[in-house]
TORLUM-959458 format. One line per 5 residues: number of its first residue (from 1); their letters; for each residue z, y, x of N, C-alpha, C, O. Coordinates in pm, whole numbers, plus 50000, padded with zeros to 5 digits. Layout:
REM TORLUM-959458
NUM) a) Z:Y:X:Z:Y:X:Z:Y:X:Z:Y:X  ...
This chain:
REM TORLUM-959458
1) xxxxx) 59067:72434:56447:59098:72521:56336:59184:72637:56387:59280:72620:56462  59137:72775:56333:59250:72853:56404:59400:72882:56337:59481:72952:56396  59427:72824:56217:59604:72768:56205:59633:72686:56337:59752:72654:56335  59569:72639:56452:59661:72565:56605:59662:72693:56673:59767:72715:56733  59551:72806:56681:59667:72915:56791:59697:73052:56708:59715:73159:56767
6) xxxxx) 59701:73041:56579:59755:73176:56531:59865:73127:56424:59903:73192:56327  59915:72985:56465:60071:72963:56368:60075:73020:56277:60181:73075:56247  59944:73033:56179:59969:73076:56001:59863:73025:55931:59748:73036:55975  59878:72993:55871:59782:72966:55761:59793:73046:55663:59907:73067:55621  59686:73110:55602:59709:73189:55461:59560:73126:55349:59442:73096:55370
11) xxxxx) 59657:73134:55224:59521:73127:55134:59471:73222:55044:59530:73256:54942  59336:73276:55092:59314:73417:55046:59341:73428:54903:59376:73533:54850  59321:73303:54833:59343:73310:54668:59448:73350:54594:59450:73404:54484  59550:73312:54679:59688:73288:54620:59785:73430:54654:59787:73485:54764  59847:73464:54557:59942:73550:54605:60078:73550:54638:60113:73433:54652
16) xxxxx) 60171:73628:54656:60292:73548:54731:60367:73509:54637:60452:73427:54669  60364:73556:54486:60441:73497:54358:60386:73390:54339:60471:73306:54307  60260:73338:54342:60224:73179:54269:60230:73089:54396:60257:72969:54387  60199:73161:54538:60304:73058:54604:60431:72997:54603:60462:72884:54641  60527:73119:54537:60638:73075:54491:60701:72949:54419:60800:72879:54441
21) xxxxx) 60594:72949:54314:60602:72896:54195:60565:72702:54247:60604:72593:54205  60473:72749:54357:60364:72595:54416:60487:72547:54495:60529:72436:54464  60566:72629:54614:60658:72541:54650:60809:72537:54602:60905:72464:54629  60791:72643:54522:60941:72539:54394:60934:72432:54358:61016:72341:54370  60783:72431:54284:60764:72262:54261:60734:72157:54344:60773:72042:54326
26) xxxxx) 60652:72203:54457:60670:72097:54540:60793:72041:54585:60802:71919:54597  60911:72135:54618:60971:72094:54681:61117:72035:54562:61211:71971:54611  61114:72067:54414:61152:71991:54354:61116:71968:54234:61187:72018:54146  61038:71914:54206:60930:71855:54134:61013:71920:53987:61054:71849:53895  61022:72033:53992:61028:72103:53878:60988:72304:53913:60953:72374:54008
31) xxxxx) 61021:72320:53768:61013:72536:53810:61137:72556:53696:61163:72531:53578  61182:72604:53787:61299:72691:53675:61247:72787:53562:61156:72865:53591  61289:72785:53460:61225:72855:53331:61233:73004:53356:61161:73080:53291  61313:73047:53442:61309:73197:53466:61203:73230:53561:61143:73338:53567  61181:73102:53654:61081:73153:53780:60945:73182:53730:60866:73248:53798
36) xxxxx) 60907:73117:53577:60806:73225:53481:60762:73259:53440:60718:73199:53343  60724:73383:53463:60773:73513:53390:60612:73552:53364:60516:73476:53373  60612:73711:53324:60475:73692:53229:60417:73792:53333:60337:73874:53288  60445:73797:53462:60382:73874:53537:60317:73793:53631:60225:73846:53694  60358:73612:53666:60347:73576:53722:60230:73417:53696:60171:73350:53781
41) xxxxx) 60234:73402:53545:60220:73265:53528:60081:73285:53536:60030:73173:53542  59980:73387:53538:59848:73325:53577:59833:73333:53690:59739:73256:53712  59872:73390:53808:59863:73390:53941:59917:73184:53960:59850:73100:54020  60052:73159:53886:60047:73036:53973:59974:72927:53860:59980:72808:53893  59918:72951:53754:59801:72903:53682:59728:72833:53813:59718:72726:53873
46) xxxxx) 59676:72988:53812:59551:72948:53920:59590:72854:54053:59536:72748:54083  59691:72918:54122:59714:72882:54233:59755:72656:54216:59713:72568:54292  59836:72643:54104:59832:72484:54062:59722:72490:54020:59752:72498:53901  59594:72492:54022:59436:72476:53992:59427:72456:54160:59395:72342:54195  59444:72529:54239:59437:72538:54335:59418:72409:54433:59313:72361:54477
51) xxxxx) 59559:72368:54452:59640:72268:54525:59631:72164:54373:59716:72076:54361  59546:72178:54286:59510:72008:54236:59663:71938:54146:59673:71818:54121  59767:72040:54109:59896:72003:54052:59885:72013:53912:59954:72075:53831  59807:71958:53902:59793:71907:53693:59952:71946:53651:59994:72050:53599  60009:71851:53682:60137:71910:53587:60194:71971:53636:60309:71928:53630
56) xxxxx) 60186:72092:53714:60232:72187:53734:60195:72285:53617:60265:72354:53543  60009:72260:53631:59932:72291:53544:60024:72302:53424:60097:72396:53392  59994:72114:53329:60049:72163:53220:60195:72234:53192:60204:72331:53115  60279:72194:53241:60414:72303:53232:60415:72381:53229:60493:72439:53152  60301:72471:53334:60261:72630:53242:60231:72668:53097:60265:72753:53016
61) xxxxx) 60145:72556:53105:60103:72566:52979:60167:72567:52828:60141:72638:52730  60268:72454:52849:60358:72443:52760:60507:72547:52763:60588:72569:52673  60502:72593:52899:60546:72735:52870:60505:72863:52788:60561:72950:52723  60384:72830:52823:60277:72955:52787:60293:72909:52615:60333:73007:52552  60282:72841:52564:60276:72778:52419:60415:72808:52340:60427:72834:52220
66) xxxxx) 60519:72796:52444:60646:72812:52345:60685:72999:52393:60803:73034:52390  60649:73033:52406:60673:73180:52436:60591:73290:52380:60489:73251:52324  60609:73398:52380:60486:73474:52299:60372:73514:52413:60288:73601:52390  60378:73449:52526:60317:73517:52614:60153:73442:52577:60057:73497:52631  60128:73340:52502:60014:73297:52458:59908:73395:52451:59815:73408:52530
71) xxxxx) 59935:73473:52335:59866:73589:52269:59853:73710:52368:59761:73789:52390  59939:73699:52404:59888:73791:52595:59776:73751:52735:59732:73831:52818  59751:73596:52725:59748:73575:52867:59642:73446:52815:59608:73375:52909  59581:73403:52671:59480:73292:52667:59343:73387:52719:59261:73316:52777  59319:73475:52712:59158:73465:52760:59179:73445:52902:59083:73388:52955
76) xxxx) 59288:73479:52990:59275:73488:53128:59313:73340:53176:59301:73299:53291  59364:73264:53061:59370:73109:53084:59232:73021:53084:59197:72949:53177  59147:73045:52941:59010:73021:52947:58942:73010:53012:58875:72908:53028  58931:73162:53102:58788:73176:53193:58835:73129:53292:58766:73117:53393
């Protein structure tokens, strides 16, 4: 694989905010309510679709539900 001689891995999907978001939670099995924000939560939507983190998943979601950002950001949740 060439992550053994070019020491990086990148994933073309993801951008560097919903990576953010993937190893906040990985690394403590939570996301701070500020980390987000309405610029960011379908990038790490997708990106926990990604890496298979259901409840990462839903915690967006139930972010997305108690905030007004619903009415902004359900069709791009949908498709």
């Amino acid at each position: 694989m060439k992550e053994t001689y070019e020491n990086q891995i990148s994933f073309p999907k993801i951008n560097s905010a919903g990576m953010e978001i993937i190893l906040e939670y990985i690394y403590t099995g939570s996301v701070k309510k500020e980390s987000l924000t309405k610029d960011n939560l379908i990038e790490a939507f997708f990106a926990a679709h990604y890496f298979q983190l259901s409840d990462l998943q839903d915690l967006i979601m139930k972010t997305i539900n108690n905030t007004n950002f619903v009415k902004d950001y359900s069709p791009e949740l949908l498709s």
